[in-house]
C-alpha positions in Angstrom: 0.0 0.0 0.0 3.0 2.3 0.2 4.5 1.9 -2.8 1.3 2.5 -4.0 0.5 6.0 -2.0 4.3 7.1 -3.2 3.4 6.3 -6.9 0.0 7.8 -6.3 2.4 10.7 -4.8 4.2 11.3 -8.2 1.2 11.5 -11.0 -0.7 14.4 -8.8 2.6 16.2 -8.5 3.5 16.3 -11.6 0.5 16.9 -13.1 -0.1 20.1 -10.2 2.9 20.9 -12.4 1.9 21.3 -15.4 1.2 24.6 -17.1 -1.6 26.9 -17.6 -2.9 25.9 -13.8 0.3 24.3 -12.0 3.7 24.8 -10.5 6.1 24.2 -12.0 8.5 24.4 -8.6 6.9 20.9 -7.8 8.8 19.4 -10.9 11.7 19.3 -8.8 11.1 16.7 -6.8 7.9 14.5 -8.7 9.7 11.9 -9.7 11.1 10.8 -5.9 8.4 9.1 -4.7 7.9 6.9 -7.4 12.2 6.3 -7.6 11.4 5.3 -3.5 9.0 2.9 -4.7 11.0 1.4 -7.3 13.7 1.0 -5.1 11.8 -0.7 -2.4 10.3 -2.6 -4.6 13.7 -3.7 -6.2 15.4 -4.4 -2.3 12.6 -6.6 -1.7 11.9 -10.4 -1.9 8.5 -10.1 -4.1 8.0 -12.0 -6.8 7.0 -10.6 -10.6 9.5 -6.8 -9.4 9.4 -6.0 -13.1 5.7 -6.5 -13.5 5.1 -4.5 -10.3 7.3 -1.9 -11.3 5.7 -1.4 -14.8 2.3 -1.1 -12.9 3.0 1.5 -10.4 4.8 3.3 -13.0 2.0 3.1 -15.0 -0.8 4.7 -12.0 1.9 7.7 -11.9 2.1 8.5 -15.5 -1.7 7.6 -16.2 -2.5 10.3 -13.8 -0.2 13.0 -15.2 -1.7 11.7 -18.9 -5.0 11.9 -18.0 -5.2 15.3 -15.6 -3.0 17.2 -18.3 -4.4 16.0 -21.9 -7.7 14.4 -21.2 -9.0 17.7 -23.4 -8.3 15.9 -26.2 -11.7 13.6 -25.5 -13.4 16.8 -26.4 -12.5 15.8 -30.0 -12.3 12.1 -29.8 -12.8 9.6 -26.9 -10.9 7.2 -28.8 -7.9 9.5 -29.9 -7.8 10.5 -26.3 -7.6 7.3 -25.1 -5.1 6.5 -27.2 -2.8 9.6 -26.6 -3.4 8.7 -22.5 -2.8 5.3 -22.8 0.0 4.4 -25.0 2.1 7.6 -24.0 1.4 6.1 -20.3 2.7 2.7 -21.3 5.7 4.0 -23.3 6.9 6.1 -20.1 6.4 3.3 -17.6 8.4 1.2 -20.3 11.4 3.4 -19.1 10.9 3.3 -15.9 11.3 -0.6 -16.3 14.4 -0.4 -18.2 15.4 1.5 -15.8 14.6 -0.9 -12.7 16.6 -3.7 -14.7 19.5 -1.5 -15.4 19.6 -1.0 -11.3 19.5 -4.5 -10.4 22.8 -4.8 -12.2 25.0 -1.5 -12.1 25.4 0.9 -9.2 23.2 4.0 -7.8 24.7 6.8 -9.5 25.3 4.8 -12.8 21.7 3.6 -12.9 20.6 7.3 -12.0 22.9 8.7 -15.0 20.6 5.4 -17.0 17.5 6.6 -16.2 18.6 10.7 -17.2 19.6 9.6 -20.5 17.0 7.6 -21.3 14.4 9.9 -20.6 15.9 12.7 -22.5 16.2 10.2 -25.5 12.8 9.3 -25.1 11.9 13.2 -25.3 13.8 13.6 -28.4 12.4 10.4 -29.8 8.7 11.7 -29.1 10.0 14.8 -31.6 11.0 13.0 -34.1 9.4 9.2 -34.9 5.9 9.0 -36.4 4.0 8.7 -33.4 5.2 12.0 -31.9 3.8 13.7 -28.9 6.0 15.8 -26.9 3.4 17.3 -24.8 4.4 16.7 -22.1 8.5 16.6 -22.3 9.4 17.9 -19.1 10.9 21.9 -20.2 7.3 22.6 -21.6 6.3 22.8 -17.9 8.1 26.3 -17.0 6.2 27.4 -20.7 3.7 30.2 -17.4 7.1 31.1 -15.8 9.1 32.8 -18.7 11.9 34.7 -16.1 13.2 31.8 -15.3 14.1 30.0 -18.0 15.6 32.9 -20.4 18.2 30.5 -21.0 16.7 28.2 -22.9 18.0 30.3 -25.8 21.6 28.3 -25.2 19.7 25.2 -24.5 16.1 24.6 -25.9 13.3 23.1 -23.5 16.0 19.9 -22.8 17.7 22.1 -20.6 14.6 22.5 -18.7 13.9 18.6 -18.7 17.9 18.2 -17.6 17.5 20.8 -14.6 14.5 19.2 -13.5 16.4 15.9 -13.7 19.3 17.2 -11.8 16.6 18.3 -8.7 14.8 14.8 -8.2 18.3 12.8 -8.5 20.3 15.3 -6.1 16.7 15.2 -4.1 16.4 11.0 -3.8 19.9 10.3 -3.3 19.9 12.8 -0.8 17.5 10.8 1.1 18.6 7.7 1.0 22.0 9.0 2.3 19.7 10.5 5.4 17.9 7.2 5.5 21.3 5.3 6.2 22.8 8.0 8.4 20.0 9.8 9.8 22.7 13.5 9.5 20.3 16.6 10.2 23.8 18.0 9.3 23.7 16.0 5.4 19.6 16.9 5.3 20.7 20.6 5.5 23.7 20.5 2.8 20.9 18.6 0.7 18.3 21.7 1.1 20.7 24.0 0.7 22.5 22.3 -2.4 18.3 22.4 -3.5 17.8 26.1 -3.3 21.4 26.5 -4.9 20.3 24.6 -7.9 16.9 26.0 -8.2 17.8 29.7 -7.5 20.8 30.2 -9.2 19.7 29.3 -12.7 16.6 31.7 -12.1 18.9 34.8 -11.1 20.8 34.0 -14.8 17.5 33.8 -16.0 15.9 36.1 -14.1 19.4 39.0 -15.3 18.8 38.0 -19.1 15.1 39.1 -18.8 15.7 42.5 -17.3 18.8 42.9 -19.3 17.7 41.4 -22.8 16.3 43.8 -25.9 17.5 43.6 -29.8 17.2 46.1 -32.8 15.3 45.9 -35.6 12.8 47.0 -38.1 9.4 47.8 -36.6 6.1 45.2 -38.6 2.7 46.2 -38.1 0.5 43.4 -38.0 -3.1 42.9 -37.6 -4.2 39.2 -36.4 -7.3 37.8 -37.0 -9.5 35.8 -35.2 -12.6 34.6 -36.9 -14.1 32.8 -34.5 -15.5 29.6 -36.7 -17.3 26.7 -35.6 -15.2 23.9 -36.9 -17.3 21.1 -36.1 -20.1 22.7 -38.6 -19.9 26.2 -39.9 -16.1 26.1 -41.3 -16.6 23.5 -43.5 -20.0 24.4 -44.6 -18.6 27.8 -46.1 -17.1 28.9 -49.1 -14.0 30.5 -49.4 -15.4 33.8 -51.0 -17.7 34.4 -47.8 -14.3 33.4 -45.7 -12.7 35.9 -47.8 -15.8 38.4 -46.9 -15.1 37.7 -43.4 -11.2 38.6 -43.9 -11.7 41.7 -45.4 -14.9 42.9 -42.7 -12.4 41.6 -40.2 -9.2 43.0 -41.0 -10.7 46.6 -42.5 -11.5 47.0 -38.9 -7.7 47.3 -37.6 -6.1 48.0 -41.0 -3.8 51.2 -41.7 -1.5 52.7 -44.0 1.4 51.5 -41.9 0.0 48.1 -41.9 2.7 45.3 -43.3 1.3 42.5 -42.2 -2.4 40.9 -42.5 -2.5 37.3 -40.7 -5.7 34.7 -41.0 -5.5 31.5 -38.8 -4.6 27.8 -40.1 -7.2 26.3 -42.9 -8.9 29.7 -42.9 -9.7 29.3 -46.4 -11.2 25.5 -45.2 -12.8 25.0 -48.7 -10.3 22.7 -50.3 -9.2 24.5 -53.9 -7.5 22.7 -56.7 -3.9 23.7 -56.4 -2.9 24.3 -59.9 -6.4 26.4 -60.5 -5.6 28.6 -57.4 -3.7 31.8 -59.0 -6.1 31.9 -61.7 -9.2 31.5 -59.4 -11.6 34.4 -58.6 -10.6 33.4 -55.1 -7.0 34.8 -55.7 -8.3 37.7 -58.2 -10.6 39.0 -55.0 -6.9 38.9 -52.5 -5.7 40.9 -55.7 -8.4 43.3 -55.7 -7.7 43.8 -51.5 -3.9 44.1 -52.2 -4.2 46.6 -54.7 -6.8 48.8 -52.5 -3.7 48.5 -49.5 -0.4 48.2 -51.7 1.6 47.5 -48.4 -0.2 44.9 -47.2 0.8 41.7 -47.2 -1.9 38.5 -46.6 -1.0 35.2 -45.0 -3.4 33.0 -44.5 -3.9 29.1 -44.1 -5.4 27.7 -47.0 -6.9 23.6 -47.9 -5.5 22.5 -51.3 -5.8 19.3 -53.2 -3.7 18.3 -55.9 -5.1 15.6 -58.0 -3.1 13.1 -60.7 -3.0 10.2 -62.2 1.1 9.6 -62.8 1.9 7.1 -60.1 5.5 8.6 -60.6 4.3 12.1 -58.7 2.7 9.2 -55.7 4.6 10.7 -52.4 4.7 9.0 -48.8 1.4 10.8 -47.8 -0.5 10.6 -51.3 -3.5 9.8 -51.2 -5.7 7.3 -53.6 -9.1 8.1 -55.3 -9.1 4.7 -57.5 -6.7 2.8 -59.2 -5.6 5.4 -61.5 -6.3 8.3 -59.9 -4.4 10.0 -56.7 -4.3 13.2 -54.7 -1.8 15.1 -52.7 -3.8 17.0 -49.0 -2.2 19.9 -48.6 -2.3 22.0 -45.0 -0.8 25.3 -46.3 0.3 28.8 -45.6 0.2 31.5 -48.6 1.7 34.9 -48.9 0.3 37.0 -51.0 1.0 40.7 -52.0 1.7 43.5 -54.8 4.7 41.3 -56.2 2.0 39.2 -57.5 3.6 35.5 -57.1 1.6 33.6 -54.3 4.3 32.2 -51.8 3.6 28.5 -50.4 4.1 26.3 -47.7 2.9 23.2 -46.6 2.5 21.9 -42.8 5.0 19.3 -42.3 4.7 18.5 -38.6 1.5 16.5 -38.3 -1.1 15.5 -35.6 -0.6 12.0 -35.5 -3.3 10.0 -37.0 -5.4 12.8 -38.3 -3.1 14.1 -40.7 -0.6 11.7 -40.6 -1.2 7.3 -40.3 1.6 6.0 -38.7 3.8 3.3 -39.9 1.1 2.2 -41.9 2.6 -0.7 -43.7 2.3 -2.5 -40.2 -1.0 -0.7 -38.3 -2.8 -0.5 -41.7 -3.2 -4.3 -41.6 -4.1 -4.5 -38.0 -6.3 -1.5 -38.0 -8.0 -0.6 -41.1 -8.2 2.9 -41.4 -8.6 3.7 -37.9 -7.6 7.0 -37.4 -6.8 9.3 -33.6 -9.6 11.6 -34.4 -8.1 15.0 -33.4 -10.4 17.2 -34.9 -10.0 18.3 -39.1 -10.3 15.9 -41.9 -9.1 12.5 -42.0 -7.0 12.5 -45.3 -3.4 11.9 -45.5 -1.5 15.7 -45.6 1.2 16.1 -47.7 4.5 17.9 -46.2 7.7 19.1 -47.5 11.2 18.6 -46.1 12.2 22.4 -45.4 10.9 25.3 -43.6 9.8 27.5 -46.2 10.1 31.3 -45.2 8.2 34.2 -46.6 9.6 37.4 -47.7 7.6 40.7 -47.2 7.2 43.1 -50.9 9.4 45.2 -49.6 12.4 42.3 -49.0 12.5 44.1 -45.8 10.6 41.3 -43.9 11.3 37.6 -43.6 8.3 35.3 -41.4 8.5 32.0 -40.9 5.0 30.6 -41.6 4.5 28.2 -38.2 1.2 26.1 -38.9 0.1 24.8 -35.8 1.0 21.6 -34.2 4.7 22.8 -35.6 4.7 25.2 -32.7 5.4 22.7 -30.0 8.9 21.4 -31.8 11.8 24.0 -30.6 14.4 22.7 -33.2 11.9 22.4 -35.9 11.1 25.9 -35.5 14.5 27.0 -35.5 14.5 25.8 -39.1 12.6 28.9 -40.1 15.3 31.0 -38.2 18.5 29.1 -40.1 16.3 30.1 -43.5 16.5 33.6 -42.4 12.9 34.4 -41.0 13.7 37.8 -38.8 10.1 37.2 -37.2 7.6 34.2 -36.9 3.7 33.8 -36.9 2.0 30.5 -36.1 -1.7 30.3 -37.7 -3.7 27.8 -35.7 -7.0 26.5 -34.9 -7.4 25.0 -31.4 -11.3 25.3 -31.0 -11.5 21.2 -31.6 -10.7 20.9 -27.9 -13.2 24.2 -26.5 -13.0 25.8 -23.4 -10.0 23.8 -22.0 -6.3 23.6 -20.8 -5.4 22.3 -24.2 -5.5 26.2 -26.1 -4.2 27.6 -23.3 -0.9 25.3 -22.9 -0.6 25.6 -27.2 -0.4 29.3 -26.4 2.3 29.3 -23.6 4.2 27.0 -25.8 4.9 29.8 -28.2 6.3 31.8 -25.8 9.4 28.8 -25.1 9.6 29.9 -29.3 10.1 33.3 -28.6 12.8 32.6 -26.2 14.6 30.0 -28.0 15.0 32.0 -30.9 14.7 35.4 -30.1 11.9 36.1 -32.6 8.5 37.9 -31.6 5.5 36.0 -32.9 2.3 37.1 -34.6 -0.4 34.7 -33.4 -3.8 34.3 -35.1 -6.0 31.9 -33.9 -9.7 30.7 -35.3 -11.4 30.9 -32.2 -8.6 32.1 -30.1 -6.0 32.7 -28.4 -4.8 35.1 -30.4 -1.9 36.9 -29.5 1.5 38.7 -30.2 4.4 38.0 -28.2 7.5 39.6 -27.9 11.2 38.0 -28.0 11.1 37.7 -24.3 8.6 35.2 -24.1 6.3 37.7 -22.6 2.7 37.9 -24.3 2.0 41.6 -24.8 -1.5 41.6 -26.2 -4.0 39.3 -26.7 -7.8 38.7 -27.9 -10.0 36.3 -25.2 -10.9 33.0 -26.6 -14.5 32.5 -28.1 -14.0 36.3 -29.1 -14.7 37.7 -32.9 -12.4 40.1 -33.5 -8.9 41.5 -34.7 -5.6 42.3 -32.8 -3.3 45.0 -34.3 0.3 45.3 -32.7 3.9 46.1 -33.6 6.6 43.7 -33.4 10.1 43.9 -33.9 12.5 42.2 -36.6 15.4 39.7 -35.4 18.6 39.0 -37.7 20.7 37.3 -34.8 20.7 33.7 -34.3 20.8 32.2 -30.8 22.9 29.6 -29.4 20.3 27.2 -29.9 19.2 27.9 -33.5 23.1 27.1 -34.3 23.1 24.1 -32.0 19.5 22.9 -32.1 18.5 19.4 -29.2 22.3 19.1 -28.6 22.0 18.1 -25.4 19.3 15.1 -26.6 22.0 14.4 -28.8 24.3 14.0 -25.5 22.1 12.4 -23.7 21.8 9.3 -26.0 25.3 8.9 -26.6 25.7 8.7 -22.9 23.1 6.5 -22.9 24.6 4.2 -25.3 27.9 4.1 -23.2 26.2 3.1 -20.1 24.0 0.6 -21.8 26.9 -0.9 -22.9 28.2 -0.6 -19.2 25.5 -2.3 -17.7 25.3 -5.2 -20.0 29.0 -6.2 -19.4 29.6 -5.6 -16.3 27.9 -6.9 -12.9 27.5 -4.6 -9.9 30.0 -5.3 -7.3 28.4 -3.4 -4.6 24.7 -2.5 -3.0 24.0 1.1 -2.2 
């Protein structure tokens, strides 16, 4: 019943964590309980350790799951179940690895284990097909900007790392007070604690009041439409949507206006790509243009590409018959007084609404059983670089962030490296309503700010809309549910931070080490008990 309480202990701590409601101070220590249960567990003379291990693993992490992303039933029981489940499993997974790796090797080598492997499982959640990095441990400081100004040399793994740092330093601690029972050792420990907690948030805290960069000022105006997704959106055409733009935006608009920006799948009525600049879609976006020459429009935009050569077929094509395919594009345009629409297409994808992982094996198993997160169900098509958009002028560069792209640091730092002096992210996050789930995809963007020093222009459908500055700090906002536009000025970026030139190094540490150690453990025995 104790290891159960302690394991109990660790799932409401860290998910009182966990941002928009939590604290993120609690971080710092939610993983000792559950390492005191393991370890009891592991010292004991039960049978079936591994099997008991994996299950009170599993009641921490399925609480954290479920408290922090159980908005996503709002769109789909089953894809919430899903997401809850399986990322559960997968973390308790390493927590057994982690339990056999201690039976073998030492305290501080199996602690060093257990680091490594959950930063490599962070990274891997950024990168394989079934990604969701949600809840990778430096999103959870995304409320508490001054202290973490720093992730601009280290990304949201240095986060993750410090907190690592807290709960080893904090368990080992007490087992040294269990074995020696020192009041003397138990105050080094808290004060070793508050050194490595407060420190890092005086850097952080003097890079916040010290930070500011030069540039050239943008006016923007954001918009926020307000749709119903789940019926109006898609029972619209695009030339009322582009009514709606113009009503909209002609309420905030100005001569010094450089920037007009419309949320993801705005224009939700999916148009033929190679019919688009011809279309008297595009000719209506001309006409607005021309009436405000400095303007320029970015907008999300459905296209479809239909064909029948099965050379063009691409990993995310889609199939109309035998002979006839399509290509489901989630896109960003650009368009202005230069006249040549700029593209790009979404290329980070919610799993199994845009994307079907490894289908080749789950198609067979599963039919076409998708994790129903809100949109359409086709297969998007991406591209393999972060296309950046360049204002009439030349004078402005803006990385084109489509939603679900926002929560990946290095990703984004792809727009940065392509020379994007300011980024906007177009979203729509009214699948999941009134929940934490828009309000934690909005503090995310400000761990983009920081890591790349860029201030964002954010246009949601039903909200939050937002700009934030390179700080991190969100200087103006419109409410969600509200109908409305946002007009701000943000300021141009040409450096390039320590992390945009490095990108996850330390994940890229991390599993080296991890590699070493593995290697460590399976040769060699433990000669001692600690």
């Amino acid at each position: 019943m104790k290891k159960i309480l302690l394991a109990l202990s660790s799932g409401i701590i860290l998910a009182l964590a966990w941002p928009t409601y939590g604290f993120p101070l609690l971080l710092f220590f939610a993983f000792v309980p559950l390492l005191l249960a393991e370890r009891q567990l592991r010292l004991s003379q039960v049978k079936r350790k591994g099997l008991k291990v994996f299950g009170l693993a599993y009641l921490s992490f399925f609480i954290w799951n479920l408290i922090t992303t159980s908005w996503l039933r709002f769109a789909s029981i089953f894809g919430a179940s899903f997401a809850v489940l399986v990322n559960t499993a997968l973390m308790a997974l390493l927590f057994l690895l982690y339990h056999k790796y201690a039976k073998r090797q030492s305290t501080n080598r199996s602690l060093l284990f257990l680091v490594a492997l959950w930063i490599s499982f962070e990274k891997l959640h950024l990168i394989w097909e079934f990604s969701w990095p949600w809840l990778n441990l430096g999103n959870g400081f995304s409320e508490y900007i001054t202290w973490i100004q720093w992730y601009e040399y280290t990304g949201t793994f240095g986060g993750t790392l410090w907190v690592w740092i807290l709960n080893v330093v904090i368990f080992k601690g007490i087992l040294s007070y269990q074995n020696k029972k020192s009041k003397r050792d138990l105050k080094f420990l808290l004060l070793k604690c508050a050194g490595l907690i407060i420190v890092p948030i005086l850097i952080s805290f003097g890079i916040f009041k010290t930070y500011s960069h030069e540039g050239e000022t943008v006016d923007v105006v954001v918009l926020q439409p307000n749709i119903d997704p789940y019926s109006e959106k898609y029972n619209m055409t695009n030339l009322k949507f582009a009514d709606l733009f113009f009503e909209l935006s002609n309420s905030k608009i100005t001569d010094e206006t450089d920037f007009v920006i419309a949320p993801e799948t705005f224009l939700a009525e999916s148009t033929r790509l190679p019919e688009f600049d011809n279309s008297l879609l595009k000719n209506r976006f001309d006409q607005y243009v021309g009436e405000h020459p400095n303007v320029n429009v970015l907008t999300g935009v459905s296209f479809i590409d239909t064909f029948s050569n099965p050379q063009l077929i691409k990993k995310e094509t889609n199939q109309y018959s035998k002979t006839l395919w399509y290509d489901d594009y989630n896109s960003a345009i650009l368009i202005n007084s230069n006249n040549k629409v700029q593209y790009y297409n979404k290329s980070r994808l919610v799993v199994g609404i845009e994307n079907f992982p490894y289908q080749d094996i789950l198609k067979p198993l599963i039919g076409d059983a998708m994790i129903d997160l809100g949109g359409t169900v086709a297969m998007k098509t991406t591209q393999d670089y972060r296309g950046v958009f360049t204002s009439s002028n030349s004078k402005f560069k803006v990385g084109p962030i489509i939603c679900y792209e926002s929560v990946y640091g290095e990703f984004v730092t792809g727009y940065v490296r392509n020379e994007a002096n300011f980024l906007s992210i177009i979203t729509n996050d009214a699948w999941w309503n009134e929940t934490q789930g828009h309000k934690q995809h909005l503090s995310y963007a400000s761990l983009r700010a920081i890591e790349t020093r860029r201030d964002i222009a954010r246009s949601a459908n039903n909200g939050i809309s937002a700009i934030i500055n390179a700080k991190g700090e969100i200087t103006s906002s419109l409410a969600y549910g509200e109908k409305g536009a946002l007009s701000g000025k943000i300021t141009t970026n040409d450096k390039m931070t320590f992390y945009v030139l490095a990108g996850d190094y330390i994940a890229r540490i991390a599993f080296f080490i991890l590699v070493f150690v593995s290697l460590i453990g399976f040769f060699r025995r433990k000669k001692e008990k600690l």
